[in-house]
C-alpha positions in Angstrom: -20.2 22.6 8.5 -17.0 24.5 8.2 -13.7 23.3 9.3 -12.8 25.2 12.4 -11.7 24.9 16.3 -14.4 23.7 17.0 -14.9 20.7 14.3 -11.4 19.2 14.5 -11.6 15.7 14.5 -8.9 13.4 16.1 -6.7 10.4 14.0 -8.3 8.2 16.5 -11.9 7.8 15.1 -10.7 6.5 12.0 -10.2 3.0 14.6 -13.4 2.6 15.8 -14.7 -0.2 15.1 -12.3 -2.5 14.8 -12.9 -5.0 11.5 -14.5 -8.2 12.4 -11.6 -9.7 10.4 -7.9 -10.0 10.8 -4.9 -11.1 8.8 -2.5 -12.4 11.7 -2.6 -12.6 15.4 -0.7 -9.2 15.0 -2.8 -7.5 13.1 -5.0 -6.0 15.7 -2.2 -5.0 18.5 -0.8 -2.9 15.3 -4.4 -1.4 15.2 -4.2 -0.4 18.8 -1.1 0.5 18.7 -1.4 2.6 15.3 -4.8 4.5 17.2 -2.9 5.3 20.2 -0.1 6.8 18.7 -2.4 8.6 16.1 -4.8 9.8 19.3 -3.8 13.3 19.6 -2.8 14.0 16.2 -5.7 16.2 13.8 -6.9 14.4 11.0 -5.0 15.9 8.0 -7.0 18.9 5.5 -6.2 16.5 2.6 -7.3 12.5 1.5 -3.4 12.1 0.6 -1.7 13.6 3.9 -4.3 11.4 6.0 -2.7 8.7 3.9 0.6 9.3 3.9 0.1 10.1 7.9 -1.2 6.2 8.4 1.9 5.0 6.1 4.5 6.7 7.9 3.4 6.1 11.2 2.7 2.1 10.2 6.2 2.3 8.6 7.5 3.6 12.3 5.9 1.0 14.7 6.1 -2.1 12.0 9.8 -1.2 10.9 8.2 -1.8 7.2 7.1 0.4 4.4 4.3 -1.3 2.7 4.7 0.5 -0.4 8.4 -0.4 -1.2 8.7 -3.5 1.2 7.4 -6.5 -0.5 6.9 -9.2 2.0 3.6 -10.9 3.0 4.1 -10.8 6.4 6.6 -10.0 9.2 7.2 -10.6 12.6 7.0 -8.1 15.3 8.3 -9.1 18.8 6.1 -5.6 20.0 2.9 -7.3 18.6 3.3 -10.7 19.8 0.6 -12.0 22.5 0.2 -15.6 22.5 -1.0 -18.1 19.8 0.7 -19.9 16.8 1.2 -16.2 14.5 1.6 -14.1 17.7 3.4 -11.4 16.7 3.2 -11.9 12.9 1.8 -8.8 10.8 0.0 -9.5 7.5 1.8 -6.5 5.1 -1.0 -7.9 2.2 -3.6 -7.6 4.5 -2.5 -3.9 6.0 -1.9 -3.2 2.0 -5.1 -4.6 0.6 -7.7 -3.9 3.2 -6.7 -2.6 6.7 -4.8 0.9 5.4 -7.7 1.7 2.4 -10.2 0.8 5.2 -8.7 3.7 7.3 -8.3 5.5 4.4 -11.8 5.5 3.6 -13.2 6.4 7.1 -10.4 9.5 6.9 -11.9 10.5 3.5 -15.5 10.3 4.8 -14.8 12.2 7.9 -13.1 14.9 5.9 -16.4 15.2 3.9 -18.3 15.1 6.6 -16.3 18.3 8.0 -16.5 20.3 4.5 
């Protein structure tokens, strides 16, 4: 199918499902919080823009840029909901399996739409 109106596809299915696994008790709020920001926005034409779309907007609502920020984890006051890592984000675990997860829905979704 041809990328047109009427095959745009919203930032917001990349979330859905959620993994079965998280880093940190943060971890998911950022997930949530990630999709609703991302829930009106087109997915991107391109692999890399979807990318650098999910980096950016992590970067804004964590206050962290995985890629030049080394730390393993953070803590978020936003993010925080009860329990002994409430409100702690797991950067290794955005870097090493929550972001290429996203990535690789957004890439199979932009196949899909080819």
């Amino acid at each position: 199918m041809a990328r047109d109106d009427a095959a745009v596809v919203k930032m917001a299915e990349l979330f859905d499902p959620e993994p079965e696994r998280w880093g940190l008790r943060g971890d998911p709020h950022v997930w949530r919080a990630l999709r609703d920001h991302l829930s009106g926005t087109d997915i991107p034409a391109s692999f890399d823009e979807a990318v650098s779309l999910l980096r950016v907007t992590f970067g804004e609502l964590v206050g962290v840029d995985l890629v030049t920020n080394a730390r393993s984890s953070v803590y978020h006051e936003q993010f925080a909901h009860g329990g002994m890592s409430s409100g702690m984000v797991d950067l290794d675990n955005w870097r090493d399996s929550l972001l290429p997860l996203l990535a690789e829905r957004a890439r199979e979704l932009q196949e899909s739409l080819a």
